[in-house]
C-alpha positions as YAML, in Angstrom:
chain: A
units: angstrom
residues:
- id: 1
  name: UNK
  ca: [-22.80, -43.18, -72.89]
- id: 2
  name: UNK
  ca: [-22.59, -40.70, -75.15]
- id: 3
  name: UNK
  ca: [-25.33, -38.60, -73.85]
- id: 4
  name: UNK
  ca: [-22.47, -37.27, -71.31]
- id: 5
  name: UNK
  ca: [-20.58, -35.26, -73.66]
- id: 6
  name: UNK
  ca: [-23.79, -33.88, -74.56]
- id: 7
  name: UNK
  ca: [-25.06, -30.32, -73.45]
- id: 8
  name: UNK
  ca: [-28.60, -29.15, -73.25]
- id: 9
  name: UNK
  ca: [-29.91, -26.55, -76.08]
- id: 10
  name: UNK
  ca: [-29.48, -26.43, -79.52]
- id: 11
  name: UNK
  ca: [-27.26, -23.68, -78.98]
- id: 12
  name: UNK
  ca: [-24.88, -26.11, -77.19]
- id: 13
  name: UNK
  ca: [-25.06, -29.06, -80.27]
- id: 14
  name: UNK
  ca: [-21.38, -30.60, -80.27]
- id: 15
  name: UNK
  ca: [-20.16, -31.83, -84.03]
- id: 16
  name: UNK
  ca: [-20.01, -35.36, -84.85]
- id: 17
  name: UNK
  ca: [-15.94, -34.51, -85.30]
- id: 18
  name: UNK
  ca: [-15.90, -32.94, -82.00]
- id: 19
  name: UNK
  ca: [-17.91, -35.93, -80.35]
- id: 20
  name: UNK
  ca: [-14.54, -38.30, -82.14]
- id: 21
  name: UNK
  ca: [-12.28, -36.43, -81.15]
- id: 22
  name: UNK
  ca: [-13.42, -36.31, -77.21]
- id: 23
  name: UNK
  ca: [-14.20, -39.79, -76.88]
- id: 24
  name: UNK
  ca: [-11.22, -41.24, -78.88]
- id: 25
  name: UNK
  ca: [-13.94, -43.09, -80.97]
- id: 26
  name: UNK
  ca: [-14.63, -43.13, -84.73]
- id: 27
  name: UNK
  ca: [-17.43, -40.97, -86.32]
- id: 28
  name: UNK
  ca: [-18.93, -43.91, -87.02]
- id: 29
  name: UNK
  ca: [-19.18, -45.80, -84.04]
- id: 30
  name: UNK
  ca: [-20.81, -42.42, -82.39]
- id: 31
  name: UNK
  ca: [-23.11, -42.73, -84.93]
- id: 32
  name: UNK
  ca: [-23.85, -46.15, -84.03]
- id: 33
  name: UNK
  ca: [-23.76, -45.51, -80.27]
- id: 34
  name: UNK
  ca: [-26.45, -42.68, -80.79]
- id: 35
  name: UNK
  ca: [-28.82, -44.89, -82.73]
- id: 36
  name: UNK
  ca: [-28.49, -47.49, -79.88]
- id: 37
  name: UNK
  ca: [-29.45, -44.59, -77.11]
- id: 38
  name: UNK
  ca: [-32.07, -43.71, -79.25]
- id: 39
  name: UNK
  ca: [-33.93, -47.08, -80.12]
- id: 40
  name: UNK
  ca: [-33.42, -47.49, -76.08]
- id: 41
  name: UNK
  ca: [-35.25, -44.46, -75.57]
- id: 42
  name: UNK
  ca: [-33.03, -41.41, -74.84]
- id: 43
  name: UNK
  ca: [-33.70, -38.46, -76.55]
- id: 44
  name: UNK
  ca: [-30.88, -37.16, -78.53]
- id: 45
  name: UNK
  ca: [-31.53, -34.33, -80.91]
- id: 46
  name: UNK
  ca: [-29.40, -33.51, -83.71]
- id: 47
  name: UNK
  ca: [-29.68, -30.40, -85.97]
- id: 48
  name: UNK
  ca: [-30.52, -30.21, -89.70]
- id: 49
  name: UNK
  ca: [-27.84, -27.52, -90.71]
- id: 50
  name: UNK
  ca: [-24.55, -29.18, -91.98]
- id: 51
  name: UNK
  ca: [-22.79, -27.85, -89.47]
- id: 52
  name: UNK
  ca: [-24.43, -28.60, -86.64]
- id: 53
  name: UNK
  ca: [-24.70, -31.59, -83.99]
- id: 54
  name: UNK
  ca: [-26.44, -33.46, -81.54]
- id: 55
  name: UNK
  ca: [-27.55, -32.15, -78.41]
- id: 56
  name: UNK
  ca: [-29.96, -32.39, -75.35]
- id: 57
  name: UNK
  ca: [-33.31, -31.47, -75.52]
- id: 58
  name: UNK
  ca: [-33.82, -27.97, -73.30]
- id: 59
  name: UNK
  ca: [-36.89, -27.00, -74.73]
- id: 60
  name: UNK
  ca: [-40.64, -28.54, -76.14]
- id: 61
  name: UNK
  ca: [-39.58, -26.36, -79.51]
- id: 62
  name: UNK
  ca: [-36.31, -28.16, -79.99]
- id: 63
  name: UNK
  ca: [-38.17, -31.31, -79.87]
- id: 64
  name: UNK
  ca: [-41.03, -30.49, -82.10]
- id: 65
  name: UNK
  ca: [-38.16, -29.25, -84.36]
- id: 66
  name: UNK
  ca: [-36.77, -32.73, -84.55]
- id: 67
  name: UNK
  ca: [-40.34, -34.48, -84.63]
- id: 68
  name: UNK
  ca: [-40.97, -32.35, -87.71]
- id: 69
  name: UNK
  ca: [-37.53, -32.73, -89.51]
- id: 70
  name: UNK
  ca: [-37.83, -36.77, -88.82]
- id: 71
  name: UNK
  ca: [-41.03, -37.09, -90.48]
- id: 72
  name: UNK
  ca: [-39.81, -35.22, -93.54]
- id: 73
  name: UNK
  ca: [-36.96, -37.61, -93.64]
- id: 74
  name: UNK
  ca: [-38.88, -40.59, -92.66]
- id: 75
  name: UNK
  ca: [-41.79, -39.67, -95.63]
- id: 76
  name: UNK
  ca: [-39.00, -38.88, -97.81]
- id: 77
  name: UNK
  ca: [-37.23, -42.46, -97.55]
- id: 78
  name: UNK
  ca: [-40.57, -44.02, -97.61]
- id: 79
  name: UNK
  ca: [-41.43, -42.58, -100.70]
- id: 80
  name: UNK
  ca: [-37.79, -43.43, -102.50]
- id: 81
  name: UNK
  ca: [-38.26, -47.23, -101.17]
- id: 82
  name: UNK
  ca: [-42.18, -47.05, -102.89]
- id: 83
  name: UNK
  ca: [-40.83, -46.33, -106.05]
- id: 84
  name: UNK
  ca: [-38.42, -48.78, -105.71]
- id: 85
  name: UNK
  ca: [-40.67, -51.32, -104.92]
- id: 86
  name: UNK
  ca: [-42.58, -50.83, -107.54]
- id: 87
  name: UNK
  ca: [-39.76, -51.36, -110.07]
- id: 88
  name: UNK
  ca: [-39.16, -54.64, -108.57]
- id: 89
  name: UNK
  ca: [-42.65, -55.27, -108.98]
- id: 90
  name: UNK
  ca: [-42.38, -54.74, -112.59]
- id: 91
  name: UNK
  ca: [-38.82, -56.12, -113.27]
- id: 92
  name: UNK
  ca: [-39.80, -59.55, -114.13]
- id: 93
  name: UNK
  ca: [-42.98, -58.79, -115.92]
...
């Protein structure tokens, strides 16, 4: 589990090149590994900055952090598959 290299506090966030090199495993499949532990309901935060990481919730802040920055992301993808929808709406017109 990956959660187990994983220290509380934002403070603490570990690198997704840090996380490979510790576990021996490939950026990728820690990527994949952390979407699993998510969509099984652990709560792995990860910060916005481009160096930062993922890390352990320690606070309620940290989490409404990550709430918030998700549902920018999440609007912002929605809104770039609308338009594209819409295009394909149109491209055999």
């Amino acid at each position: 589990m990956i959660s187990e290299y994983l220290c509380k506090g934002q403070e603490n966030a570990i690198t997704l090149a840090n996380l490979a090199r510790i576990t021996g495993l490939s950026e990728r499949e820690i990527r994949k590994r952390i979407s699993d532990a998510r969509a099984n309901g652990e709560v792995i935060l990860s910060t916005t900055e481009i160096t930062g990481g993922y890390y352990l919730p320690s606070t309620k802040e940290e989490v409404q952090r990550f709430v918030n920055a998700m549902t920018k992301r999440g609007r912002s993808a929605f809104r770039a598959r609308k338009s594209a929808a819409e295009l394909l709406k149109g491209w055999d017109a």
